[in-house]
C-alpha positions in Angstrom: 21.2 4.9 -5.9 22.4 8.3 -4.4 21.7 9.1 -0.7 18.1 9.8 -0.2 17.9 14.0 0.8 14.0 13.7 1.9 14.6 11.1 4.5 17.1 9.1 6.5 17.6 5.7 6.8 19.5 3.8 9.3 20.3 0.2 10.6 20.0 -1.2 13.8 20.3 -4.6 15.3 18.7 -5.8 11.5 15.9 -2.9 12.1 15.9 -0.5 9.2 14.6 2.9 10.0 12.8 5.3 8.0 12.2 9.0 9.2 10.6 11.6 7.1 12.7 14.4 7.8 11.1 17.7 6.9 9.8 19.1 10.4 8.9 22.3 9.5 5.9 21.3 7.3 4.7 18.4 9.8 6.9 16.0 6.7 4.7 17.1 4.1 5.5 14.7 1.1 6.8 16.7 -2.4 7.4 15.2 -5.8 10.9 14.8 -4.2 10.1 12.7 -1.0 7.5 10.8 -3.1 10.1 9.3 -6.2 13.0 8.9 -3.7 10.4 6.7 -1.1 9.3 4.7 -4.1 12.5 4.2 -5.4 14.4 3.5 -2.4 11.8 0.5 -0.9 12.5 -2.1 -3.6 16.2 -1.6 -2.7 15.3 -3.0 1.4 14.2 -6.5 0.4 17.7 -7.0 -1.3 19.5 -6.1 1.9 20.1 -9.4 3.6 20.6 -6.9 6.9 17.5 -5.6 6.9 15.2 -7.9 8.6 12.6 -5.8 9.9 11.1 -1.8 8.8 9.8 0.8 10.8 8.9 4.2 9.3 8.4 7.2 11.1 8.4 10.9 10.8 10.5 13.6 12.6 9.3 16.3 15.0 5.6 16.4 15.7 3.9 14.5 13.1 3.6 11.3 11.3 3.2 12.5 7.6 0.5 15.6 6.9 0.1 14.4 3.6 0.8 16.2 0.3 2.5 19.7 0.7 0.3 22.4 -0.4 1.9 24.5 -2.0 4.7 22.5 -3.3 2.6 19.7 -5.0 -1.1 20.6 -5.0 -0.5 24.3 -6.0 1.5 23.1 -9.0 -1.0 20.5 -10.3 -3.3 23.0 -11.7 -0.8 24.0 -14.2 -0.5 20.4 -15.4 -2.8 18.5 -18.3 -4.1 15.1 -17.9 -1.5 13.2 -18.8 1.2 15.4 -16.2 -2.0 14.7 -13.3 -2.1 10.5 -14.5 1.8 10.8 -14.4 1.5 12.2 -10.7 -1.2 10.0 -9.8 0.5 6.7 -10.6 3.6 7.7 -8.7 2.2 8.1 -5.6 0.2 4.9 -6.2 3.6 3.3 -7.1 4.9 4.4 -3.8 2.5 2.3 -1.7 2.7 -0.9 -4.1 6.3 -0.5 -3.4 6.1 -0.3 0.4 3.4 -3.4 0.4 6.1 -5.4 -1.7 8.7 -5.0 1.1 9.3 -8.8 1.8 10.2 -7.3 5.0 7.5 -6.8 8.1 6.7 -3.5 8.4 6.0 -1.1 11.3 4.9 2.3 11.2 5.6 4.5 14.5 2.8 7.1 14.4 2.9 10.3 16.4 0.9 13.8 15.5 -1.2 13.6 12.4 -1.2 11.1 10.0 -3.7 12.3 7.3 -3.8 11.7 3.4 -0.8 10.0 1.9 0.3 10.0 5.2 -2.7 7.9 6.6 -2.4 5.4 3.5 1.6 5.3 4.2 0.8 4.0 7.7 -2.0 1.8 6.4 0.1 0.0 4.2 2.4 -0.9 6.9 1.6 -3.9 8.1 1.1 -3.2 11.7 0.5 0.3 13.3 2.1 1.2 16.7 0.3 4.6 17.7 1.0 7.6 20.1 -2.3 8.3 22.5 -2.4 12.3 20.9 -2.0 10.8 16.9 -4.9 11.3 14.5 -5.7 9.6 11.2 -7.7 10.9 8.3 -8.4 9.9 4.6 -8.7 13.4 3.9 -8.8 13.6 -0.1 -12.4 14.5 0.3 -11.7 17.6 1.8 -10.0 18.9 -0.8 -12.6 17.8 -3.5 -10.8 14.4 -4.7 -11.9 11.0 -4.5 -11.3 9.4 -1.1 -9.5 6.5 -2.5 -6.3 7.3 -3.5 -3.1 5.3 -3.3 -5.0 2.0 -2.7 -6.6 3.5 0.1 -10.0 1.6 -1.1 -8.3 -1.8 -1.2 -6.6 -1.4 1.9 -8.8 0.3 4.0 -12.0 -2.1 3.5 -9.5 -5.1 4.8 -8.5 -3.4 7.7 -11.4 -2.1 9.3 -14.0 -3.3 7.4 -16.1 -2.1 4.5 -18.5 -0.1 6.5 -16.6 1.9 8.6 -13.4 2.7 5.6 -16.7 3.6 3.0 -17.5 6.4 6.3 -14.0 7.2 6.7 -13.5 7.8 2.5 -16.6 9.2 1.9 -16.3 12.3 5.2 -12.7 12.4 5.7 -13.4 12.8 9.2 -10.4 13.0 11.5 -10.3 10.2 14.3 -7.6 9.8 17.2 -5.9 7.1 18.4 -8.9 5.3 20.5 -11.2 5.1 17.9 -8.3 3.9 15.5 -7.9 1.3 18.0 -11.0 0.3 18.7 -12.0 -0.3 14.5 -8.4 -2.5 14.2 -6.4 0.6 12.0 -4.0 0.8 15.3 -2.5 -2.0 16.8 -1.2 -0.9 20.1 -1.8 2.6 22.0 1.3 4.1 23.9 1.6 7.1 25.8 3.3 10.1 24.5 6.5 10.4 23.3 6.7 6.2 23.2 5.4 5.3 19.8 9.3 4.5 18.2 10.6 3.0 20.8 7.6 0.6 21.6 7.8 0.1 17.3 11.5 -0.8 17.4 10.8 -2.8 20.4 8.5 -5.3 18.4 10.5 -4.7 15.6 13.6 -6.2 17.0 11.8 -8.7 17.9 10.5 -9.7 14.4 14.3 -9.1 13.4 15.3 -12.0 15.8 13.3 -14.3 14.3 12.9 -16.2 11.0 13.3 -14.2 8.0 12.3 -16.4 5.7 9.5 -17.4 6.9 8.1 -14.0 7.6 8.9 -13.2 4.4 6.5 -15.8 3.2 3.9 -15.0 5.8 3.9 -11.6 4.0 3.3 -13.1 0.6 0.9 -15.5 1.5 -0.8 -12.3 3.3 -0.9 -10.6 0.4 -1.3 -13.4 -2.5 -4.9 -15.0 -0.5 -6.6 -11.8 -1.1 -8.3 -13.1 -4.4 -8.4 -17.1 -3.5 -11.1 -19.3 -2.8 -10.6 -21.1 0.5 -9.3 -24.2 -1.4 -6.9 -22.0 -3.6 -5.3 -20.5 -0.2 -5.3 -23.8 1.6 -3.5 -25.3 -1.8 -0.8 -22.0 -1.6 0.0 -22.4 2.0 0.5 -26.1 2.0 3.2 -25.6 -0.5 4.7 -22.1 1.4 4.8 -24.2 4.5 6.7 -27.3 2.8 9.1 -25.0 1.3 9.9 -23.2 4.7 10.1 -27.0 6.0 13.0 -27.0 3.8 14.8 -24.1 4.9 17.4 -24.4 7.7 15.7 -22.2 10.1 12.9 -25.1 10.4 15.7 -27.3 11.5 17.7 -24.8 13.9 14.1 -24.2 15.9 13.4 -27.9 16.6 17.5 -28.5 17.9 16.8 -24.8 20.1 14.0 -26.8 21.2 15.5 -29.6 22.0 18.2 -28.3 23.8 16.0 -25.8 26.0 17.6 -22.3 24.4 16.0 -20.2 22.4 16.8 -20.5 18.7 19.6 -18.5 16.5 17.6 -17.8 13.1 19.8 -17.7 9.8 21.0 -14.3 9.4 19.8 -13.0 12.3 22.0 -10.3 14.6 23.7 -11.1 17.9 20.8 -10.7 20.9 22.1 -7.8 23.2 22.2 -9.3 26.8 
């Protein structure tokens, strides 16, 4: 596919990193940003290089959501089917990001509201600056509060009392409170949300691939099984990563006292 013009992407020490690069409007996501995000995230679990994700956003924010004027204030001249056709791209954005067979870490600054709060919540762990603030918004501009899976994924991460709250008001809440009801992971000061993010994400980068990639799947597949299901599913994940050489390479690390050397992963800087 062509260069993305709505975002940069870059590679470092198997980290891939996704900014949202439009400043001015706090990365306020167009038609644009949305189609090239959801087309470019299938292309990541390809990439054999890529062994970790962390998205971000430039300047002062996270993601504001959808730009006013350059998606909401052209929706009222579409019909159903144009508003369906809108809908189901956003929606494809997030299914896209949540099929990343990649972890994924999102490095939250500023505000992080709307699509913005469900990009981060579909990440699958949420590193978070002390002066960031989420919020579910929709509400507040007279749509449903669960948008973009937001009411899937919400309920699982913070429970289905406190995400019903959160859809129903779209209150805003900061990076304490986010903390304290499991949304964010880690708190940071100021200014350290990406590097704290790449931090653990380099770490996850050094290790086994594989195998987190099946820790994702089995994540995601268990939603919907009985107890005996998942137990059944992860018995045969595990004998399957039991069978790939990184199983191997961490008992002979073991054994000789050194850390171990995953397949594919990069060189550890000294």
């Amino acid at each position: 596919m062509s260069s993305p013009r709505s975002f940069r992407f870059t590679l470092e020490d198997g980290v891939g990193v996704i900014t949202l690069d439009r400043p001015k409007t706090l990365n306020s996501l167009t038609f644009e940003v949305y189609g090239e995000l959801r087309d470019f995230l299938p292309t990541l679990s390809e990439r054999r290089d890529v062994r970790a994700l962390v998205l971000t956003g430039e300047g002062r924010a996270f993601c504001s959501g959808g730009d006013r004027e350059a998606i909401i204030a052209e929706l009222f001249g579409r019909d159903a089917q144009g508003l369906l056709e809108f809908t189901r791209m956003t929606g494809a954005l997030i299914r896209n990001l949540r099929r990343v067979r990649r972890p994924v870490v999102a490095a939250v600054h500023g505000v992080a509201v709307g699509a913005g709060a469900v990009i981060a919540l579909a990440s699958d762990v949420r590193i978070v600056a002390q002066s960031a603030r989420f919020g579910f918004i929709f509400p507040q501009v007279g749509l449903c509060g669960a948008d973009m899976g937001a009411a899937y994924l919400l309920p699982r991460v913070v429970g289905l009392g406190r995400a019903s709250e959160l859809l129903f008001t779209g209150e805003l809440i900061g990076a304490d409170e986010a903390y304290r009801i499991g949304l964010a992971n880690k708190v940071v000061p100021d200014g350290e949300a990406l590097s704290a993010a790449m931090a653990f994400a380099r770490r996850l980068a050094q290790g086994p691939a594989f195998a987190h990639a099946m820790t994702k799947q089995m994540i995601e597949d268990e939603h919907d099984m009985t107890l005996d299901s998942a137990i059944e599913a992860e018995a045969q994940a595990q004998a399957i990563c039991m069978m790939h050489p990184d199983f191997k390479a961490a008992y002979e690390a073991a054994v000789a006292k050194r850390p171990p050397r995953f397949e594919g992963a990069p060189e550890p800087k000294p």
